[in-house]
Backbone bond lengths (Angstrom), bond angles and torsions (degrees), N, CA, C in turn:
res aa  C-N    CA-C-N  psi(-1)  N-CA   C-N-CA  omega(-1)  CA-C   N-CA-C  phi
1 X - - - 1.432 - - 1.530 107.13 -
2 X 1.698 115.71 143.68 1.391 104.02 -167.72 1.407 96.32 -132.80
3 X 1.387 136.98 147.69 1.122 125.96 161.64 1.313 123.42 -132.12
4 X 1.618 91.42 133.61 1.723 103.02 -147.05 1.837 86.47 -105.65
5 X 1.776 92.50 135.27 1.674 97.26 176.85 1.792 112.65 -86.76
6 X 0.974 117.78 172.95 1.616 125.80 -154.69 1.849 87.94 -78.49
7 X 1.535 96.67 163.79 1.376 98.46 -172.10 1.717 100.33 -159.22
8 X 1.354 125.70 127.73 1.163 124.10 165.87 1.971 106.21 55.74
9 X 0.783 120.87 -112.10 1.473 118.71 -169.11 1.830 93.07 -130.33
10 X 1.356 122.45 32.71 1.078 130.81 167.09 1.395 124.86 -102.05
11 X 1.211 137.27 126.52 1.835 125.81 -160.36 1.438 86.63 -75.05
12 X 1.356 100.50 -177.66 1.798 128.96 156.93 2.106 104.25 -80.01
13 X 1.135 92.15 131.56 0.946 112.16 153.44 1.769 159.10 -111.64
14 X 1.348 117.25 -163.27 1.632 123.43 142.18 1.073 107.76 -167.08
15 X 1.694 91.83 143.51 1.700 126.40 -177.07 1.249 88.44 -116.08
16 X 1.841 106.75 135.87 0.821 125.60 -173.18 1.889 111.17 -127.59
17 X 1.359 123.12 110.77 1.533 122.97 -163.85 1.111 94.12 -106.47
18 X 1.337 109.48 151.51 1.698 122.60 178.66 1.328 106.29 -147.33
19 X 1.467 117.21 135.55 1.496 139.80 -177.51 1.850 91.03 -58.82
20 X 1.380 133.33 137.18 1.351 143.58 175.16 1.657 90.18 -116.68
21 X 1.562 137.48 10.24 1.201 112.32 156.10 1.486 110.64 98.01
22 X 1.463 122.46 -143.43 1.212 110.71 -169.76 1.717 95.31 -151.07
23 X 1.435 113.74 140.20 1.466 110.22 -165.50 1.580 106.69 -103.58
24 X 1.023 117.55 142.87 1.931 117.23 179.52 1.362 117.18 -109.15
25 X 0.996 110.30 159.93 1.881 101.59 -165.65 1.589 102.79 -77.58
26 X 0.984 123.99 7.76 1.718 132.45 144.03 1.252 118.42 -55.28
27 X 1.196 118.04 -51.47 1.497 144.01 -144.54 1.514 83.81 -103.34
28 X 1.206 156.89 -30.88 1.656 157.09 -139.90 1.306 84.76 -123.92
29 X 1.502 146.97 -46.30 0.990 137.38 -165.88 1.386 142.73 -87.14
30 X 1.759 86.27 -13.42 1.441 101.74 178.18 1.472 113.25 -156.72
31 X 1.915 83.54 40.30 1.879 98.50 145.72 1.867 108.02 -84.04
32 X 1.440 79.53 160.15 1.526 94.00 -165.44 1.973 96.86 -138.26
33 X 1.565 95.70 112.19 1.255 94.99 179.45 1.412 126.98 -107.42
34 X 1.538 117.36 128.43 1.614 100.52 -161.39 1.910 113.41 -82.14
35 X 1.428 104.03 120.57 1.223 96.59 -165.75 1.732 131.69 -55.92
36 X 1.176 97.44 -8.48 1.787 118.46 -163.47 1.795 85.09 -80.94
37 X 1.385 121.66 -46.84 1.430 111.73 162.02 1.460 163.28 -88.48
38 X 1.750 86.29 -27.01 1.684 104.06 151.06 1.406 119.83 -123.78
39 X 1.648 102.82 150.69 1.517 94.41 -169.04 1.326 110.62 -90.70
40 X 1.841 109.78 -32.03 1.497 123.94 -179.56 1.208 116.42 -148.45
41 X 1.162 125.02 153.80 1.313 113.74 171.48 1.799 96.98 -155.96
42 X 1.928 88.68 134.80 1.714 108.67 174.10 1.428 110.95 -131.84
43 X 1.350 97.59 -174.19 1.809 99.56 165.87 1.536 112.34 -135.43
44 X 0.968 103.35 172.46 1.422 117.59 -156.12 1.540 131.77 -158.09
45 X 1.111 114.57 147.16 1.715 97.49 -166.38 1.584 82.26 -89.84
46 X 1.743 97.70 175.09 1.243 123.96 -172.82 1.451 98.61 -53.77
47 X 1.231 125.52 -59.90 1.199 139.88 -168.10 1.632 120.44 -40.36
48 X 1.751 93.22 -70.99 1.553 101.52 149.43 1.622 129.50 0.36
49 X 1.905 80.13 -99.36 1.279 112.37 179.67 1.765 105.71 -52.88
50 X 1.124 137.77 -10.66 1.159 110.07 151.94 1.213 154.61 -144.49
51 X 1.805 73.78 66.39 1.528 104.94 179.82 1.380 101.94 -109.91
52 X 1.356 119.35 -0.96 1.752 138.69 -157.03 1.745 91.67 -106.27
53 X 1.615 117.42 -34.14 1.556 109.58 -164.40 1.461 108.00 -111.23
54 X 1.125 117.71 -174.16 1.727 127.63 162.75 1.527 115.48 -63.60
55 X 1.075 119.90 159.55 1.519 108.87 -174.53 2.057 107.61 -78.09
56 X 1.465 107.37 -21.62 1.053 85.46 159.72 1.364 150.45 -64.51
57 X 1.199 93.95 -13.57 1.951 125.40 -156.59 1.547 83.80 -65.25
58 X 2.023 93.21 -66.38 1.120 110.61 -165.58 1.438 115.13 -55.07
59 X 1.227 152.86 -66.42 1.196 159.92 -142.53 1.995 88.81 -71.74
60 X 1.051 105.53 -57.21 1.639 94.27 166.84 1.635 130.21 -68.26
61 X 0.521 125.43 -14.82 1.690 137.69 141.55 1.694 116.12 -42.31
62 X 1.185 109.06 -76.91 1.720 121.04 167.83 1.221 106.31 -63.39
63 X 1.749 146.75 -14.51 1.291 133.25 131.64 1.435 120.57 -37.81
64 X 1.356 108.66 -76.71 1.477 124.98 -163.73 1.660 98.65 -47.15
65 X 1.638 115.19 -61.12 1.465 100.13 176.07 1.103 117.78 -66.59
66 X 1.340 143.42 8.63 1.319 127.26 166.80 1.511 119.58 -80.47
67 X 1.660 95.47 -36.79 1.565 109.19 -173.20 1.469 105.22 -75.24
68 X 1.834 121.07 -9.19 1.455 110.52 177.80 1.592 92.75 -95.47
69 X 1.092 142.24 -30.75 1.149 144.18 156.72 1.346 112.21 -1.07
70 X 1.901 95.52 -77.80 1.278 120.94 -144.06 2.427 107.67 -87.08
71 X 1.944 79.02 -17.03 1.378 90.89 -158.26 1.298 130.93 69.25
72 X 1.284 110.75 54.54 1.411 113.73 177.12 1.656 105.84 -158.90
73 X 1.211 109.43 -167.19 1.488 109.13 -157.57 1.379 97.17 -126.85
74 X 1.667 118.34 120.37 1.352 90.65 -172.61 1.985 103.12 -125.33
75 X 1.125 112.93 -171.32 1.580 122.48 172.30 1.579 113.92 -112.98
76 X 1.056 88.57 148.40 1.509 99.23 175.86 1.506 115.68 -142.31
77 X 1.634 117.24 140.31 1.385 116.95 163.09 1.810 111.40 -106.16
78 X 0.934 120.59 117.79 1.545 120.33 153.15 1.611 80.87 101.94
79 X 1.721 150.10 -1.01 1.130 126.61 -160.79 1.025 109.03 133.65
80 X 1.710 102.84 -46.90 1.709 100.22 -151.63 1.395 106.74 -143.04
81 X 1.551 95.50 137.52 1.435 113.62 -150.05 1.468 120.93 -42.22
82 X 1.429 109.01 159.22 2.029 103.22 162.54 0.974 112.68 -146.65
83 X 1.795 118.54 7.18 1.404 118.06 165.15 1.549 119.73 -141.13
C-alpha cells in the first residue's frame, strides 16, 4: 500500500499493489489479451522495468517485490517503504 501526497490539482491518495502470483507456461500460453485494452504485454526484470517507468512507479515496484520477498505486507509513502 502506498500513499501518495496531493500534488498540483491532484488529491492525496492510495495505491494499492497486489502480488498476481506466479504464471506457468500454461498460463503464458493461453492468455488472451483483449486488444481494445492492451496493446502489449512483456516481462521484465526490475531493473528494466524501471528504466521503462517514473521513478515513482519504480521505487514502488522494488517495494512490492520486496514485500513478496519478505512475505509480508508492507506501506509506503511517496514509493518507498516505511514498514
Amino acid at each position: 500500500m502506498d500513499y501518495v501526497r496531493p500534488q498540483d490539482n491532484r488529491p492525496e491518495g492510495i495505491v494499492f499493489v497486489f502480488d498476481g502470483g506466479v504464471l506457468t507456461e500454461p498460463d503464458l500460453t493461453t492468455m488472451a489479451l483483449n486488444p481494445t485494452e492492451i496493446l502489449s504485454a512483456a516481462f521484465y526484470s526490475l531493473k528494466d522495468a524501471a528504466a521503462l517507468v517514473k521513478p515513482l512507479l519504480a521505487d514502488r515496484l522494488s517495494a512490492g517485490l520486496e514485500a513478496v520477498h519478505d512475505g509480508v505486507t508492507v506501506l509506503c509513502e511517496q514509493g518507498r517503504r516505511i514498514t
